[in-house]
Structures are given as structure tokens and as C-alpha cells.
C-alpha positions as CSV (number, residue, x, y, z in Angstrom):
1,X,-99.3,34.2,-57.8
2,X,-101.9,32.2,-56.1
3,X,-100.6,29.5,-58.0
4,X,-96.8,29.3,-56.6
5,X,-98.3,30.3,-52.7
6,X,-101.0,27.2,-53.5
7,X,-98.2,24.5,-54.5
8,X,-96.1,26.0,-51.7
9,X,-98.9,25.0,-48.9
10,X,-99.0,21.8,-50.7
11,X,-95.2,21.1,-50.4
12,X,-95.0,22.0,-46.4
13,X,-98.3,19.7,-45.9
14,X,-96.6,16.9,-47.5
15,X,-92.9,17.2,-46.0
16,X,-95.4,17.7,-42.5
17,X,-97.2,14.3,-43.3
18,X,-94.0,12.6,-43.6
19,X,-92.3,14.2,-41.0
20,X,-95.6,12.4,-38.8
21,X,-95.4,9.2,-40.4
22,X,-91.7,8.5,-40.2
23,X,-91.3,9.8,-36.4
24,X,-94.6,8.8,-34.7
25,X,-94.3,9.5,-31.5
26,X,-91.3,11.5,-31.0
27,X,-90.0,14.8,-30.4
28,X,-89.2,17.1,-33.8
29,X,-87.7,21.1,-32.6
30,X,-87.5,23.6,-35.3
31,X,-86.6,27.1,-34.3
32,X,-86.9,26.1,-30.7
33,X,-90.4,25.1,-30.9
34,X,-91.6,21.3,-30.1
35,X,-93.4,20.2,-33.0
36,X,-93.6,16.7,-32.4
37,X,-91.4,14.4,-30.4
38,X,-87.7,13.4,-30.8
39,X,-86.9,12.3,-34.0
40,X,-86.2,8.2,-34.6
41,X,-83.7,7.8,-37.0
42,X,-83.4,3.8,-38.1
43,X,-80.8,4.1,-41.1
44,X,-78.6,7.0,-42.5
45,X,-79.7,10.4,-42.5
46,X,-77.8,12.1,-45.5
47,X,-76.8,16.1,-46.0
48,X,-76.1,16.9,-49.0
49,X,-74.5,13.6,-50.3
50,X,-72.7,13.4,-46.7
51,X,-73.6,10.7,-44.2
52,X,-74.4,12.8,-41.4
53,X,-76.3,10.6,-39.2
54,X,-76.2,6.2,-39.5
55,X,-73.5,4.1,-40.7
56,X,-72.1,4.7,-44.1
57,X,-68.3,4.0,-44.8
58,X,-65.7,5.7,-42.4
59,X,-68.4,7.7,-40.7
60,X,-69.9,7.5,-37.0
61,X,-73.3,7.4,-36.2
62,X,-73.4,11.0,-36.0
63,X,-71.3,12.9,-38.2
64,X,-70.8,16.8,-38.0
65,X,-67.8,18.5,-40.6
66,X,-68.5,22.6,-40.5
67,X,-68.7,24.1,-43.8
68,X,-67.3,27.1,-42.6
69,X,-65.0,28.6,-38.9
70,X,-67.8,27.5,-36.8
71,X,-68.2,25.3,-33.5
72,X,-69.1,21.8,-34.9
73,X,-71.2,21.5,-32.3
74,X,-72.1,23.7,-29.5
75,X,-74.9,23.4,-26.7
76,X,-76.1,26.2,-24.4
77,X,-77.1,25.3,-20.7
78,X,-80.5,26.4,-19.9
79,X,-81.4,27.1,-16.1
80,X,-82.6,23.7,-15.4
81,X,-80.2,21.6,-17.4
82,X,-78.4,18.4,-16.0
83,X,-75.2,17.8,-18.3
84,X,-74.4,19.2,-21.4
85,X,-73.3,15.5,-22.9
86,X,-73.9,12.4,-21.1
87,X,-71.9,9.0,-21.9
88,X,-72.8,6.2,-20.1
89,X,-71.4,2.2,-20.5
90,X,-73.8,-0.6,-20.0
91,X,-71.4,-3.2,-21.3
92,X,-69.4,-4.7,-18.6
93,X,-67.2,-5.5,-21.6
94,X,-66.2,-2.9,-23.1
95,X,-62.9,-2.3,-22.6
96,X,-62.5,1.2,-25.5
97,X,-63.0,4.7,-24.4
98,X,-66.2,6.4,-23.6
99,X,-64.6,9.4,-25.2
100,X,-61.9,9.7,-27.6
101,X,-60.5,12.9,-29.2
102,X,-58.1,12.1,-32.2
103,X,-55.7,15.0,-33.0
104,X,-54.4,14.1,-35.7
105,X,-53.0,16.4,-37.1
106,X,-49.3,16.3,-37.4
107,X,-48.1,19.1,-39.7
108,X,-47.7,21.5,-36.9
109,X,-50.9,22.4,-35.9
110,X,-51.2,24.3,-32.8
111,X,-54.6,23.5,-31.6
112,X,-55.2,21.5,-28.7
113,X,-56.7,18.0,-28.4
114,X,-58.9,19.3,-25.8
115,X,-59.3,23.1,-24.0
116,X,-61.5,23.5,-20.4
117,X,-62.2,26.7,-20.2
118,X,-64.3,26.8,-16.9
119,X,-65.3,30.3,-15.2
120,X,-67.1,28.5,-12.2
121,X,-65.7,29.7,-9.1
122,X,-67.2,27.0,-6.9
123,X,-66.2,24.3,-9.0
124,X,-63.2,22.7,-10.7
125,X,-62.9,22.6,-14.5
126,X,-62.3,19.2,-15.1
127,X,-63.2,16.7,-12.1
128,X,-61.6,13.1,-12.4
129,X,-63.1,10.3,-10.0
130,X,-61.8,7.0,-10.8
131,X,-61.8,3.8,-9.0
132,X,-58.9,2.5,-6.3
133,X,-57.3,0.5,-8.8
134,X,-57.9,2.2,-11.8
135,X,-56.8,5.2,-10.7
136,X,-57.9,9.0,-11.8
137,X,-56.1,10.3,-14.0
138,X,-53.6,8.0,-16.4
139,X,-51.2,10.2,-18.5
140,X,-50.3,8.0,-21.7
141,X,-47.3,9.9,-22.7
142,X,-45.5,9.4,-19.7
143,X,-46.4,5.8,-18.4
144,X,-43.1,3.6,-17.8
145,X,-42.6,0.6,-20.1
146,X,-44.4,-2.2,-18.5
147,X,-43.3,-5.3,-17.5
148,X,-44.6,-8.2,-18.5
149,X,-44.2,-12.2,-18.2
150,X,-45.3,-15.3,-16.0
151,X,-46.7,-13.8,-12.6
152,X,-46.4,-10.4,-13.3
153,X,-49.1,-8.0,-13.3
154,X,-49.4,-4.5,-13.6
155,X,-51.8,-2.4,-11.6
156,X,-51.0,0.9,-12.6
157,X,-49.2,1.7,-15.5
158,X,-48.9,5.4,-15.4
159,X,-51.9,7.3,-13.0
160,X,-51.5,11.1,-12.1
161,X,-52.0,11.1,-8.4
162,X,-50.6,14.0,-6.8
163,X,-53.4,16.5,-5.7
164,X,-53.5,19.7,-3.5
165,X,-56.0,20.5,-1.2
166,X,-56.6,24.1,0.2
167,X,-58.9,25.0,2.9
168,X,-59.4,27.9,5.1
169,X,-60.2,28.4,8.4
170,X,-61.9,31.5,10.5
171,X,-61.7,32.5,14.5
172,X,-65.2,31.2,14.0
173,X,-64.5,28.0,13.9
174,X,-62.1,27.7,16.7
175,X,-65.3,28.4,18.8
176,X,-64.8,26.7,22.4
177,X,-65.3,27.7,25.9
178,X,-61.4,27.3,26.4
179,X,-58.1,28.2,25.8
180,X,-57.4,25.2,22.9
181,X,-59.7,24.3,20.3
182,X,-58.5,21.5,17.6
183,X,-60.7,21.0,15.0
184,X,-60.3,18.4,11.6
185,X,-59.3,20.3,8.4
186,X,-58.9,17.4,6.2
187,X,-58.8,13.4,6.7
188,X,-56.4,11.7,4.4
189,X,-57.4,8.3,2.6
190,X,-54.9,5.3,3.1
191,X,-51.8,5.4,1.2
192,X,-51.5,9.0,0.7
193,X,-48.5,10.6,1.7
194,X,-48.3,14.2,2.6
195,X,-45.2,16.0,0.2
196,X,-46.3,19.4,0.8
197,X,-47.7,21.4,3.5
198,X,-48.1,24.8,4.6
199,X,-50.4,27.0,6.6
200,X,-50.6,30.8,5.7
201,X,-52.5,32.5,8.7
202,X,-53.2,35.7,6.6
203,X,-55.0,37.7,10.0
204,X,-54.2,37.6,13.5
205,X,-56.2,36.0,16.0
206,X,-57.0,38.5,18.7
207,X,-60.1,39.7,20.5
208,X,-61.3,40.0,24.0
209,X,-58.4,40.0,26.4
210,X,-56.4,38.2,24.1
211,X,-52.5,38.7,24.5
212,X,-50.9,35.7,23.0
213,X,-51.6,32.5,20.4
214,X,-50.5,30.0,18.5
215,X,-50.8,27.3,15.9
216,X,-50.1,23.9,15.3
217,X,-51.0,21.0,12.6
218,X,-50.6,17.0,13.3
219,X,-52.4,14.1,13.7
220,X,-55.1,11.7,15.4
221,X,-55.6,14.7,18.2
222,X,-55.9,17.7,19.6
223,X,-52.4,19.7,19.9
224,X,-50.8,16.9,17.8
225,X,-47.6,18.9,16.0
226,X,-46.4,15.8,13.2
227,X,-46.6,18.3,10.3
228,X,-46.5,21.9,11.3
229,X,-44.9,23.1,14.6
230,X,-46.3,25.4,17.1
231,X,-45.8,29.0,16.0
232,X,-47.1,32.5,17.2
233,X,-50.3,33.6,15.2
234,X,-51.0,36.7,17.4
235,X,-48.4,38.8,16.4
236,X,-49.2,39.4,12.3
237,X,-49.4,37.3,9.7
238,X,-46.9,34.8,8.8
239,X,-46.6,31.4,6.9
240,X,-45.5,28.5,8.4
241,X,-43.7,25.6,6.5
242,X,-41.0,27.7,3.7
243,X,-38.4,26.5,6.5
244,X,-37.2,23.3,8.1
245,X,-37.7,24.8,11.6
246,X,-41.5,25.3,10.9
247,X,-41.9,21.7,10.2
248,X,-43.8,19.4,12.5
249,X,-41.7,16.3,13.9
250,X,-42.3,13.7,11.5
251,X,-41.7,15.8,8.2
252,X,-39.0,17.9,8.8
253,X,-35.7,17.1,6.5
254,X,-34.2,14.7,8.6
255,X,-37.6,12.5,9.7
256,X,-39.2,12.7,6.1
257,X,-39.2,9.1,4.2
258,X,-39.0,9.3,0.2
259,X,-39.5,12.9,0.5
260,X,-42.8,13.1,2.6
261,X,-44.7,11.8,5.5
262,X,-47.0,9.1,5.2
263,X,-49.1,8.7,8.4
264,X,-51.1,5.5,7.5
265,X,-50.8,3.0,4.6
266,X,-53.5,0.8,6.0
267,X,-56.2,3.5,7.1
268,X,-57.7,7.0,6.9
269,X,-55.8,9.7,9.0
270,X,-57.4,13.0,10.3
271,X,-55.4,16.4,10.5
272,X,-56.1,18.8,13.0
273,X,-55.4,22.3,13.3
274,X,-55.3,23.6,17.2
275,X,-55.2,26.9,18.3
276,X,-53.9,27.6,21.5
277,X,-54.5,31.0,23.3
278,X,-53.7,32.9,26.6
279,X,-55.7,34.7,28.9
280,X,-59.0,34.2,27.5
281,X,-61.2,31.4,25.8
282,X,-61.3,31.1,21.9
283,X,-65.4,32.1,21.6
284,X,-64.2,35.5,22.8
285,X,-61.7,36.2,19.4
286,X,-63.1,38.6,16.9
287,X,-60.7,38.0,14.2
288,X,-58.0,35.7,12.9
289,X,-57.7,33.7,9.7
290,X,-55.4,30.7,8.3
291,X,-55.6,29.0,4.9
292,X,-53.8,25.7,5.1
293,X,-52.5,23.9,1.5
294,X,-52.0,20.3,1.6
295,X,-49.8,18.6,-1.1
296,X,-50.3,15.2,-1.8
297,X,-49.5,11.4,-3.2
298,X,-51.8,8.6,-3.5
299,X,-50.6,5.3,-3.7
């Protein structure tokens, strides 16, 4: 017995001592515990026959095939972490993705190339911030058939660029010491054109000696009615913008161009929302509430 326990001490102290020698400084967790530092792998680390780690025929530099109905790989965000996986170019010529997922496949296999599943309520589940020309989101399957020859070059061959924007707005922050208070709900970027636009006011505004008020949505100013024309927000709730007649004067069916309203192609544009009321100033309003959705195209 004190044999087989004295051979097993032996065997741990020697995988220990060349665990030490062949990492040096690094970081080694087992269990969860530090032990060392992280581990330096310079070659192929093999499991069970399998190239798991390095470069052996066909395989990445990291490798992971589950034996069994299990995550291949799955990570667990602590308190303080940063990003669960972080891929990052330094070559300003590499021109392959960053991230590629292969589904391939192609005997009817249900499962998805890639699933989001976010439950954060204060953020989106996927966030795509690209650059002006190369745009933020491309979808491959649907990009036109480019054209091609002597001066001809193509900037964009198939970018998703339609986005809504939803924001609401309070009696609070219609705070003034008068009758009309405009304040900016969104500023559009240059070459955006608005498709969509609607503003659901969802509570009335009324308070003090209150008897009347209303809404409007435009451009540049204060009172400005391009997109959404003045309508009564004192009586109940109501939603401006299912019907031509709500529409403000540069987006209503017969001012629209291609289908929307583009207020700048050169420069930004900033939307207000005013609120006009009667018979008393807006700091004096105890309730009222309006959630405004914004539909647009980027060019």
C-alpha cells in the first residue's frame, strides 16, 4: 500500500517539475486555482491522438470536437470581466474575416450558423459599428451582382442599413417657464433618410391649470412640423403618423421622394419634438408621456 501511494507522489512531483520547466513563467489553472502562470504552448498539444492545440494537418491552432451533446466551448462572465472573446487585427492587410462560422452542413440540418440569445434589457444583442464606407452590416445572400470593368468601382455591394430608433419622452423634459418647449429627440447623420415615423403619446399632458396641448415633430427648430403635424395631446392618448393627415409637410404622400424624406444629404439634421400648451407654462404639467419611433435609411 505504501508502495502504490509512494510511486503515486513520485508521478505528480514529476508531471509538476515538467509542468515548471516547460511553462516558466506563466499562468497554469486547474480546478479554478492559479498554479502557475498561463501556459506557452510552442508546437502541437495533442488529446488523445487528436491535434487539439498547434498546427497539424486540417486543424486550427486550437481545435475543440465534443465527445459527447456538450457546448464545445463555453465561458462564464464573472463580475469584473471585459469580453467574453476578443479578436483583434493588427495587419493592415488582412483582408479574411476576423470571425468565420462555416455551416456546412447541407443534408437538412436545422441548426443555425449562429443564435444571440441576449437577455440584457439595456443593451442590444448583437451591436454592428462599421465604418462610412464599409458599411455595418453586409448581408451576402442578398447583395446585387456587381458590376465590374474599366472605371467602375463598387462601394457597397450589399450593406443592411435600415435601423429604427425609439425614444421616449416625459412632461419632465418639456420643462420651461413657457407655453412651448422644443427639445432634440434624435439628430440624424448625413444621408439618412427618414421612411418611417410615428409618435405614440401613451399619457396626456395635463397639470396645473392646463386646458389644452399639442404636439408637433420637424426640423432645425422649435415648432418645426416637416414630419409630424400638430395634433391634440391633452385629450387621451393617441398615435400620430398611421394616417396621411398626421404627417408633417415634407413626408406626407404627395411631398415624400423615393418613399421617405431625406432632410440633408450633405450634413447632420436635428429633430425636435415641441409641445405647445394653453393657459399655463410647461414646468407646471404633472404628467404626459410620448414615445416617438424613427425608421430609417443610410446611404
Amino acid at each position: 500500500m505504501f508502495k502504490r501511494h509512494f510511486k503515486g507522489w513520485i508521478l505528480t512531483a514529476l508531471i509538476s517539475i515538467l509542468v515548471l520547466v516547460g511553462v516558466g513563467n506563466s499562468e497554469l489553472y486547474i480546478n479554478g486555482i492559479k498554479t502557475l502562470g498561463s501556459i506557452v504552448i510552442d508546437g502541437t498539444l495533442y488529446v488523445s491522438g487528436t491535434a487539439r492545440f498547434g498546427t497539424d494537418t486540417g486543424a486550427g491552432q486550437v481545435n475543440i470536437t465534443p465527445a459527447s451533446a456538450i457546448d464545445g466551448l463555453a465561458i462564464t462572465m464573472g463580475a469584473n470581466a471585459a469580453r467574453g472573446i476578443y479578436v483583434t487585427n493588427t495587419d493592415a492587410t488582412h483582408t479574411t474575416p476576423l470571425v468565420f462560422i462555416d455551416q456546412n452542413e447541407t443534408a437538412g440540418a436545422a441548426a443555425y450558423a449562429l443564435h444571440v440569445d441576449s437577455e440584457n434589457a439595456a443593451g442590444p444583442a448583437v451591436f454592428a459599428d462599421g465604418t462610412a464606407t464599409g458599411g455595418d452590416l453586409r448581408l451576402g445572400s442578398s447583395v446585387i451582382t456587381v458590376g465590374s470593368g474599366a472605371g467602375i468601382t463598387v462601394n457597397q455591394p450589399g450593406n443592411a442599413n435600415s435601423q429604427l430608433y425609439k425614444v421616449t419622452t416625459t412632461y419632465a423634459a418639456y420643462t420651461d417657464a413657457d407655453t412651448t418647449k422644443g427639445i432634440v429627440i434624435a439628430t440624424l447623420p448625413a444621408k439618412t433618410k427618414i421612411v418611417g415615423f410615428y409618435a405614440d403619446t401613451t399619457a396626456a399632458y395635463t397639470g396645473g391649470v392646463t386646458n389644452a396641448a399639442t404636439l408637433v415633430v420637424g426640423i432645425t427648430a422649435e415648432s418645426a412640423a416637416e414630419i409630424i403635424a400638430s395634433h391634440n395631446v391633452f385629450a387621451g392618448a393617441i398615435l400620430a403618423g398611421d394616417a396621411d393627415a398626421e404627417m408633417g409637410t415634407s413626408i406626407t404622400r404627395a411631398a415624400a421622394i423615393q418613399g421617405g424624406y431625406m432632410p440633408s444629404w450633405t450634413g447632420t439634421t436635428a429633430i425636435y419634438a415641441t409641445l405647445v400648451i394653453v393657459n399655463d407654462i410647461t414646468s407646471n404639467l404633472t404628467a404626459g408621456s410620448t414615445t416617438f419611433y424613427i425608421q430609417t435609411e443610410r446611404y
